[in-house]
C-alpha positions, 0 to 999 in steps of 0.5 A: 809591872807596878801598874799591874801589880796595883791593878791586881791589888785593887781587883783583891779589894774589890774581891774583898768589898763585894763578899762582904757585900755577898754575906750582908745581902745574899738571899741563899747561904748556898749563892753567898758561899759559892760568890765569897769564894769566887770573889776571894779566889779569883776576883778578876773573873768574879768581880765583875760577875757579881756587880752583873749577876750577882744581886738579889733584889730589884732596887728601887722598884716602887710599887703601888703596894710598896711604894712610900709614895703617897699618891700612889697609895692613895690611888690603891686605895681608889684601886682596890675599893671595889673589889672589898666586896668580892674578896671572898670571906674566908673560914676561921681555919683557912689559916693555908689561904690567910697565908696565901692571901697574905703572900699575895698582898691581894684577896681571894676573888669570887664571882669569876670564870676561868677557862684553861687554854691548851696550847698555841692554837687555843691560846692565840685565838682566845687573845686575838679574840680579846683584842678585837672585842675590847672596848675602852683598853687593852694592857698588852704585857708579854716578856717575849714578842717576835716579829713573825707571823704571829707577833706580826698579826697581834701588831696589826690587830693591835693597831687597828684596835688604837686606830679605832679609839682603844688605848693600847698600852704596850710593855715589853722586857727589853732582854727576853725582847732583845731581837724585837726591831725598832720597825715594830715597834715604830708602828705600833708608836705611830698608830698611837699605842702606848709602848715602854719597855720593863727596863730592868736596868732602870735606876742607879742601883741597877745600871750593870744588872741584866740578871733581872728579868720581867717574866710576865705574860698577860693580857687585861681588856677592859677590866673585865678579863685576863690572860695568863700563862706561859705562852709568849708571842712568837711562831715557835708557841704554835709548833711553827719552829722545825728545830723545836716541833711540837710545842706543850704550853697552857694559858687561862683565861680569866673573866671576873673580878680577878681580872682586876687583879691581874690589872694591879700587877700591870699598873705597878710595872707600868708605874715603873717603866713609864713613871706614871698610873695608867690613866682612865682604867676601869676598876668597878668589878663585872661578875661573871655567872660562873663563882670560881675563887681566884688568887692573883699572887704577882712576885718578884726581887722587889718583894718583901719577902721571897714570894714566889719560893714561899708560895711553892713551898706552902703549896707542897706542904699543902699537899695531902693526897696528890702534887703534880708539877710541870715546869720547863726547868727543874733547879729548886733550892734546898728548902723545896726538895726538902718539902718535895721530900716531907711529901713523899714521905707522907704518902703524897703522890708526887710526880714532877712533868719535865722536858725530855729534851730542854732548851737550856744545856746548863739548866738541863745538866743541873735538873739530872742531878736535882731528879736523881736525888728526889727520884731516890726519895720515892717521887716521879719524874716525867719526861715529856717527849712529844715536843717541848714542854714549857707549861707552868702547872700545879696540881694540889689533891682534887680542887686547887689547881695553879697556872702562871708564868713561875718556873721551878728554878731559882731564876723565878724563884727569886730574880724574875717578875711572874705572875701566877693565878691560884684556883680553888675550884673543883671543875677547874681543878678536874680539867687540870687533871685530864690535862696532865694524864693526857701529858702522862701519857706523851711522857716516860717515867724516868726509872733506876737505869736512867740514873745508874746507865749515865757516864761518869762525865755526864754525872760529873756535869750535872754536879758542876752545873748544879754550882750554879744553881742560884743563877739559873 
């Protein structure tokens, strides 16, 4: 009995130490409330939660921008010279890009083109083809990869690249990779591919930590273009998996000095995982004929500032006449339904593209509660129902169009590393368009009856659900 007692005791403690903890650290009053009083209430269960789930910031994360190495900003420096001459010069009162710009921690780039990617098949082409026409490197980063037949396939075109004298540097998340075997990645080991995985457990500050996650999907060759998006690597990304079906997804392809960009992004994810700068990289920038602007705007927990949630929310304010929005998950904090709501109001056609059946119970449940809400206020929410909806688009009035790997949930919010690419081009942004109408029309628009016909325990699910907002 004594034993238990002072267990009891110690867990009480530790319930006390970690809220304080929660209050001193956490990003969102609506997370710390709800862990002060888990922590307080029913330490035993919440205790050990927190020091799994709870923290808000990747620690000891060092960057090229911000590291307090100085060879490594030394070799930023080196990095970024060559592109000061494609950073785009920006009007005196283009404070909405200045902001951008600064968020991003990176420029504007001119002289590139950038070809939208729609679905699987376009998709795993278009990189397949990349890997085969490098010539010097390819930096290979995807948060999932499957060995199936597609992952397989990439596994043989990238060891026949290495094979042939191409460096292949290889990264990968080991939680969203959980299930890629040893055997893979042997091989691409033995051909002389450089492999590392993110290692978001690295460091003593993050030994217990699985709620991060590195949840990019990108592709550089040679310096000279650049794959982003919101395809993994695995069967299911062409329809191939039964259960799931038809599976809607877009990448882009960028060609020109934004690659470059995209390259930093993965040079300081590498840095971290493999302890070193990628050597004998290409950083003198190719222009492309086409002109098309490009932000790279990289975020993640290690950042300053919560890059990702003040990037979403300064493209809603942005908004004048028009703010389509597609995203598998829908769990935004309370800043962004308050923006969503200001746009609405303002006469801004709002309309937010979701799945109409999801893959994640909890997240779905919590999304119905949050739709409700924002569909009283006079916003659109579709449903996508020709298959699962997975792509990560943003649509801003007529010339500024958004596609990267951030979800609209607090998990790429604030606890995933994403990238995302910016486009301020009137074609670029034209094609974005006739994607989405084409999405609009697979979709049912959610009406009044989708809310009030639901049963008193679904609506008692969302609302419970929605409690677990910030970790989702």
């Amino acid at each position: 009995m004594a034993f238990w007692l002072a267990a009891a005791a110690l867990f009480h403690l530790l319930g006390i130490f970690s809220a304080v903890h929660a209050v001193m650290h956490g990003r969102t009053s609506q997370g710390t409330i709800a862990w002060v009083m888990g922590l307080t209430m029913v330490p035993y269960v919440a205790v050990p939660m927190y020091w799994i789930l709870g923290s808000s910031r990747f620690h000891g994360y060092i960057t090229a921008r911000y590291g307090k190495d100085e060879w490594v900003r030394e070799k930023l420096d080196v990095i970024l010279g060559p592109l000061k001459p494609h950073a785009l010069t920006l009007p005196k009162r283009s404070k909405a890009a200045e902001a951008a710009q600064k968020l991003a921690d990176l420029p504007f780039l001119g002289g590139n083109r950038v070809e939208l990617l729609i679905d699987g098949e376009q998709m795993f082409s278009s990189l397949l083809n990349g890997i085969d026409a490098a010539e010097h490197y390819i930096l290979f980063q995807f948060y999932i990869i499957n060995d199936d037949l597609i992952g397989r396939e990439v596994r043989s075109r990238l060891v026949a690249r290495a094979k042939e004298g191409v460096l292949v540097h290889f990264l990968y998340d080991e939680i969203g990779s959980y299930s890629l075997g040893t055997d893979y990645l042997n091989d691409l080991r033995a051909a002389g591919v450089e492999v590392y995985p993110f290692h978001t457990r690295k460091g003593r500050g993050n030994r217990f930590q699985i709620n991060f996650r590195n949840h990019r999907k990108v592709m550089v060759a040679d310096g000279k273009s650049a794959w982003i998006g919101g395809m993994n690597i695995g069967d299911e990304y062409l329809g191939r998996n039964a259960k799931i079906g038809n599976w809607r997804d877009t990448h882009m392809k960028i060609t020109g000095p934004a690659a470059l960009a995209v390259q930093i992004s993965f040079v300081e994810d590498w840095f971290w995982a493999a302890d070193e700068i990628v050597p004998s990289l290409i950083w003198e920038p190719v222009p492309a004929k086409e002109d098309v602007p490009v932000l790279i705007v990289p975020s993640g927990p290690a950042d300053p500032v919560e890059t990702a949630a003040l990037m979403f929310h300064h493209a809603i304010n942005l908004a004048q006449k028009r703010l389509w929005i597609a995203s598998p998950y829908f769990v935004p904090d309370d800043a962004i339904i308050a923006a969503l709501r200001l746009a609405a109001l303002r006469g801004v056609d709002v309309r937010i593209l979701i799945p109409d059946r999801g893959d994640n119970r909890l997240v779905d449940w919590s999304a119905w509660s949050y739709c409700e809400q924002l569909h009283h206020a006079g916003i659109g929410f579709f449903r996508y129902t020709d298959g699962f909806l997975h792509e990560k688009v943003m649509l801003i009035d007529d010339e500024v169009a958004s596609v990267g790997t951030a979800n609209f949930d607090n998990r790429s919010f604030r606890l995933n590393f994403e990238i995302t690419g910016i486009i301020t081009d009137h074609t670029f942004a034209s094609d974005v368009e006739k994607m989405f109408e084409r999405d609009f029309v697979c979709a049912r628009k959610m009406r009044d009856g989708d809310f009030t016909k639901r049963t008193f325990l679904s609506r008692l699910l969302s609302r419970l659900s929605r409690l677990l907002a910030p970790i989702q």
